[in-house]
N, C-alpha and C positions, 0 to 999 in steps of 0.2 A: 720709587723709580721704575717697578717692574710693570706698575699700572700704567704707565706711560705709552707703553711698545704695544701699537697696534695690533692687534692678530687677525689672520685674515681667516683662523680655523671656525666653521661655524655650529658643527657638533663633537663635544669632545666629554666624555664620560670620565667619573672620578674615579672607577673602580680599575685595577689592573686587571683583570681578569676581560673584560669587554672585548669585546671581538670585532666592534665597529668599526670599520676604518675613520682618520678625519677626511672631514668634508671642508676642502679649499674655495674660497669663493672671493670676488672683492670685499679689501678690507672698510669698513666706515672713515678710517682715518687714515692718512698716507703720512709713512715717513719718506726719510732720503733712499732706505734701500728700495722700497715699496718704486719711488717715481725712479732709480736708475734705472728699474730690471725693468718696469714698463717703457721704460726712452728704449732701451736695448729690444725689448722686444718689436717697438712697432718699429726701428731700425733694421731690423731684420728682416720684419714682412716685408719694408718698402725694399730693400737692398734683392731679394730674392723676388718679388714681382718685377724689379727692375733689370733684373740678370734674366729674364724669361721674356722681358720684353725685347731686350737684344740678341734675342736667340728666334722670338718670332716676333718680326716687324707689325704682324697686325693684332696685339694684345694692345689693347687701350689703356688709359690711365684712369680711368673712371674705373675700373676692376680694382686697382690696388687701392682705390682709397675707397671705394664702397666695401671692401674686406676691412679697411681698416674703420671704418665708421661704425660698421657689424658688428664688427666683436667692441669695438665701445656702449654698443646699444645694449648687450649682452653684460658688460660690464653693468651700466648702470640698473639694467633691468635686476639682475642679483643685488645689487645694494637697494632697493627699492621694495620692488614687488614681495610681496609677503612677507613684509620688515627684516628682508634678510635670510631669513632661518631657514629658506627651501631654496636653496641656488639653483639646481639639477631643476625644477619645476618652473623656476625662473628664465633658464636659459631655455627651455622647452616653447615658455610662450612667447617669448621675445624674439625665436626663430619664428613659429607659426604666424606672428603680426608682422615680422620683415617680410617672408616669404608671400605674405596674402599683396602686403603693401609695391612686392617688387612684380608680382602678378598684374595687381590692379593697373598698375602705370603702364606694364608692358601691353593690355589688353585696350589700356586708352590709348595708347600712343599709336597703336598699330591698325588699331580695327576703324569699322563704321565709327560713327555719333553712339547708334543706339545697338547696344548690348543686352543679350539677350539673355535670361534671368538663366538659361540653363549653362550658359558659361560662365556665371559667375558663381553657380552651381558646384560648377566643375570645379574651376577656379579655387572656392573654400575648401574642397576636398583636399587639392593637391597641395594647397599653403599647408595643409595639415599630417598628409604624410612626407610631404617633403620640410619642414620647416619644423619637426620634432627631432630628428636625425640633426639636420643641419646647428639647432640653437644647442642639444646634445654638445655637440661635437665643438662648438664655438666656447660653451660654459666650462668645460674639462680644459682649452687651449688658456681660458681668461684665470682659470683655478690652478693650471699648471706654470704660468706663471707668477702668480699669487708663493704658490707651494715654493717657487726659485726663491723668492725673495725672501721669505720667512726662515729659509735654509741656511742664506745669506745675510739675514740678519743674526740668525745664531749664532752661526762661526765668529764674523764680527764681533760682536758685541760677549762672548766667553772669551776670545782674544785679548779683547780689552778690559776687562776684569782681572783676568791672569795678570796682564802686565800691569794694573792698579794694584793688587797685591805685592806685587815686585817691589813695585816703587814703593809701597808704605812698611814694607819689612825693612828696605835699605834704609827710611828715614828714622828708624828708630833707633 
């Protein structure tokens, strides 16, 4: 039954002594606690984009759900890219390819036809120092999540053990 319960830990060392911290990332498999703490989380992002958009009239809604599309790209880039094993490396490239891919559109959208090689120059630069920070910073929100739910499965699930024990000491 123990092989059952998803873990979303992706380094974790046998010895006690280890100093490693774990590394939280998305898990390959999703249970019930895994998809509530994610319903609650992107609930949260939409409720609090949605509370800032009533406090400024001119935040758009393409912001909360391009956040929330991010950090899904960022989720699945962790469960993918390098079979998993490098999340932090994961979420790294997955900001640098959003960030090239949110340049590239804003540099069509807005300029001439013809783009000039030293802007798109620039352009790869900036997806690259801005979009290591950024996928950073998205992969630790996607992992701290993760980390909620694996907390939440434990509690649960020793709660519920206790109280099977209960019951099988009473029926004897």
């Amino acid at each position: 039954m123990q092989n059952d319960i998803p873990s979303p830990i992706v380094n974790t060392s046998s010895s006690a002594e280890s100093t490693h911290p774990e590394v939280y990332s998305a898990p390959r498999r999703f249970d019930i606690f895994t998809l509530l703490v994610v319903t609650f989380a992107y609930a949260f992002l939409f409720m609090l984009t949605s509370a800032l958009g009533t406090i400024d009239k001119n935040l758009p809604v393409w912001i909360s759900t391009s956040i929330g599309l991010f950090l899904a790209y960022v989720a699945v880039a962790q469960l993918f890219l390098f079979k998993g094993q490098s999340p932090r490396l994961a979420s790294m490239v997955a900001g640098i390819t959003a960030v090239a891919c949110w340049l590239l559109m804003f540099v069509v959208r807005l300029s001439d036809p013809m783009v000039a090689p030293d802007d798109l120059a620039w352009g790869a630069l900036c997806s690259c120092i801005m979009g290591v920070p950024i996928g950073y910073l998205a992969g630790a929100t996607v992992g701290g999540v993760f980390l909620v739910s694996d907390v939440l499965r434990r509690k649960v699930l020793n709660r519920q053990s206790k109280s099977n024990e209960i019951w099988e000491d009473e029926s004897r």
